[in-house]
C-alpha positions in Angstrom: 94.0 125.1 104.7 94.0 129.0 103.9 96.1 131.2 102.0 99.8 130.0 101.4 102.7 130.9 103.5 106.1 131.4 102.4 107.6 131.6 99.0 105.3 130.1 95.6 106.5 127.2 94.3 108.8 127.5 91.4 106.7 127.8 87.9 108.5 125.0 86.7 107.4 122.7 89.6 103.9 123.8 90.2 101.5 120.9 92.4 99.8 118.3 89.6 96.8 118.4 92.2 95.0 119.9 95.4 96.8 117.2 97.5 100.1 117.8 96.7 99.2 122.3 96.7 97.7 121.4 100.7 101.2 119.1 101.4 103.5 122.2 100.0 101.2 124.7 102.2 101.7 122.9 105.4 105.2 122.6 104.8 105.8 126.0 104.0 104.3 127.2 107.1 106.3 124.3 109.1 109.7 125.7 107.2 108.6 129.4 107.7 108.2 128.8 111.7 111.7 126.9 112.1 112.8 123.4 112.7 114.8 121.4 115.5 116.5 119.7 113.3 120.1 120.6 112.8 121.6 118.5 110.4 120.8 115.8 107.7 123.3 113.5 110.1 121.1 114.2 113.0 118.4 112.1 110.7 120.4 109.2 109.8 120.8 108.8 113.3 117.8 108.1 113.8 117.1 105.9 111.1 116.8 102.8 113.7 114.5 104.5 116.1 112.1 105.3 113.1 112.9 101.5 111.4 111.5 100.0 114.9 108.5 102.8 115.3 107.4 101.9 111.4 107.5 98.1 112.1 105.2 98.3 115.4 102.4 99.9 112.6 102.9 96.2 111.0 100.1 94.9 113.4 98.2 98.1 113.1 98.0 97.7 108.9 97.4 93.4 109.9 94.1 94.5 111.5 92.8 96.7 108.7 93.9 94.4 106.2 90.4 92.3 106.9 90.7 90.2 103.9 93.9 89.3 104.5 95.3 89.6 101.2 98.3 91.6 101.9 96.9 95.1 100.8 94.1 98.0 102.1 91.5 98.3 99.8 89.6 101.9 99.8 86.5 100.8 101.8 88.9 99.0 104.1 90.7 102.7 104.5 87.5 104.2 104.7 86.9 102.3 107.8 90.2 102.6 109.2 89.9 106.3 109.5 86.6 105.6 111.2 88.0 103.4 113.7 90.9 106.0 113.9 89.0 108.5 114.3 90.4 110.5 111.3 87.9 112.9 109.9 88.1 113.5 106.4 85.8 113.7 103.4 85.1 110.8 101.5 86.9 112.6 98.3 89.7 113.3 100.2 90.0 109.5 101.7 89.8 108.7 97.5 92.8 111.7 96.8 94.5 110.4 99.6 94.6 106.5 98.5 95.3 107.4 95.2 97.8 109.6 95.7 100.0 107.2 98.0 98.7 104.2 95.7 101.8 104.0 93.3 101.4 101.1 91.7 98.1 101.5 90.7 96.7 98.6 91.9 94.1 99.3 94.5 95.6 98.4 97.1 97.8 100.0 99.5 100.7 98.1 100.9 102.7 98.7 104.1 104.9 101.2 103.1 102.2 103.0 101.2 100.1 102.8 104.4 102.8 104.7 106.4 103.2 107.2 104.1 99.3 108.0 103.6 99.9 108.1 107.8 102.1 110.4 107.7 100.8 112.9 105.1 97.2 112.8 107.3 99.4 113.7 110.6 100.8 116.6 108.3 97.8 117.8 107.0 95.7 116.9 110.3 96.7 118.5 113.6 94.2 116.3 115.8 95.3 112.6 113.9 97.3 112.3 117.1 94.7 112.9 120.1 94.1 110.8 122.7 91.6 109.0 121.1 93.8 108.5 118.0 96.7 107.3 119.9 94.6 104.8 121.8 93.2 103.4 119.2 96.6 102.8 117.1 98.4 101.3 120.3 101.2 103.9 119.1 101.9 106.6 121.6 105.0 107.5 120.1 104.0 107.3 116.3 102.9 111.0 116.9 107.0 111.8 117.8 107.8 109.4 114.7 106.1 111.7 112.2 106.7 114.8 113.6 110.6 114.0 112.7 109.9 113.4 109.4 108.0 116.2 108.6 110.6 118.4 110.7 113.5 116.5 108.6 111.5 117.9 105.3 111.2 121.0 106.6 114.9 121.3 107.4 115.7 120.4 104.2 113.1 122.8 102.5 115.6 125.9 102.9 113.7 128.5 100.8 110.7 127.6 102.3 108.7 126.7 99.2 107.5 123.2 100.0 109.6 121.2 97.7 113.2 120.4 98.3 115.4 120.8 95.1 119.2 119.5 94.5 120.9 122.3 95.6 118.6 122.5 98.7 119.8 118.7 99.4 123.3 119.6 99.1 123.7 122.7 101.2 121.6 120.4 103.9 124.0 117.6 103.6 127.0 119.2 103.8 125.6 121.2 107.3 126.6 118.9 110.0 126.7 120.2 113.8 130.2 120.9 113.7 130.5 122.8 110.5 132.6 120.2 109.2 131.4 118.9 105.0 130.4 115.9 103.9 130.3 114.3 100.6 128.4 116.1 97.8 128.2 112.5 96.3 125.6 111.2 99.3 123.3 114.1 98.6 123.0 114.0 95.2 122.4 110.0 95.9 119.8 110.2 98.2 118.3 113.1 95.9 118.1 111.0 92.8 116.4 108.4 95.4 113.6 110.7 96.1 113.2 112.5 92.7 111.0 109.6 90.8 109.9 111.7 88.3 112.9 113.7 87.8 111.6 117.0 87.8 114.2 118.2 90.0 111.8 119.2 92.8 110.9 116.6 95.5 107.7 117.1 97.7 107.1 115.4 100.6 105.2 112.3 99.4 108.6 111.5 97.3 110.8 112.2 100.5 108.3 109.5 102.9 108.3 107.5 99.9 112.5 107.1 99.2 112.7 107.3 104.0 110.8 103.7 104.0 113.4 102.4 101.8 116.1 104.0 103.7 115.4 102.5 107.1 114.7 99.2 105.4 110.9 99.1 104.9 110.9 97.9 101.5 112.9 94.6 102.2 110.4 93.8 105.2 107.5 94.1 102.2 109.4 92.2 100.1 109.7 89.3 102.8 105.9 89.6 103.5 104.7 88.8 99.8 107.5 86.0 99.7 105.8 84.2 102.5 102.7 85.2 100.6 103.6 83.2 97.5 104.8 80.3 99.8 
């Protein structure tokens, strides 16, 4: 990815592997070169757009899922990023699935599927060409990503790559008119996205905590229900 951009990450919060160093590069030069988001608000406001943009990837993740268990194994990925014409190296495929694996199972659910998405289109320029897009059915999933990764940017005001409390309150309490908001909801939502409560969030903790905020969790929740049925 070449040489860093921007500020070094704190000492204290220094990336636990060469995934998470290549996620806080790319956001520090997305940070360093300005984003067109305005406001935290200006997010939640789209929180339905980006709700109906995830669940038209539910087919998408259907017809990778080709046993039909519920989850995307790593050879099933594999081939998904064949079919998607997403060129990475097999180790990174493996970094990649384990990384956005959380529960350690081997198999990637919905949510987790989105975010791995998400973290390629950051990482990969080209994951949305022509070819790409054709092949997902998704024209605008390019548009979808793009505002989270600008959201994360926004929020990364020293332009480190990791987003800390403070960073979440001064964000938060920006709105377009200047008026404040509640010091309360930012240090909510931070808790949501700080799982391992090291007072830093990166951007695989911020996609992680957005599905649940526009609802993705409950839709996996009433998948494996009908599942069990």
């Amino acid at each position: 990815m070449g040489g860093a951009l921007g500020k070094s990450p704190r000492k204290d919060c220094l990336p636990e592997t060469k995934l998470e160093a290549k996620m806080a590069e790319a956001i520090q030069r997305r940070a360093s070169a300005g984003t067109a988001t305005k406001s935290f608000n200006s997010v939640i406001l789209k929180f339905q757009k980006i709700d109906e943009s995830f669940r038209k990837l539910k087919a998408i993740f259907e017809g990778f899922d080709e046993d039909k268990n519920g989850v995307i194994d790593q050879e099933e990925l594999k081939r998904c990023f064949f079919k998607l014409e997403i060129s990475f190296a097999e180790d990174e495929i493996i970094d990649l699935f384990r990384a956005c694996d959380i529960n350690n199972d081997m198999g990637m659910n919905f949510n987790e599927f989105i975010v791995l998405l998400c973290i390629v289109y950051l990482l990969k320029e080209d994951i949305t060409s022509a070819q790409a897009k054709t092949s997902m059915g998704m024209p605008d999933l390019e548009a979808t990503f793009e505002t989270l990764v600008d959201a994360f940017a926004f929020l990364d005001k020293n332009k480190d790559g990791y987003v800390s409390k403070s960073e979440m309150i001064d964000a938060v309490n920006e709105t377009a008119t200047g008026e404040r908001s509640s010091g309360r909801i930012a240090m909510k939502r931070f808790e949501e996205m700080d799982w391992d409560k090291n007072g830093m969030v990166n951007f695989k903790e911020f996609l992680f905590a957005f599905t649940r905020w526009v609802g993705i969790d409950e839709l996996e929740d009433e998948d494996e229900g009908e599942r069990k049925d």
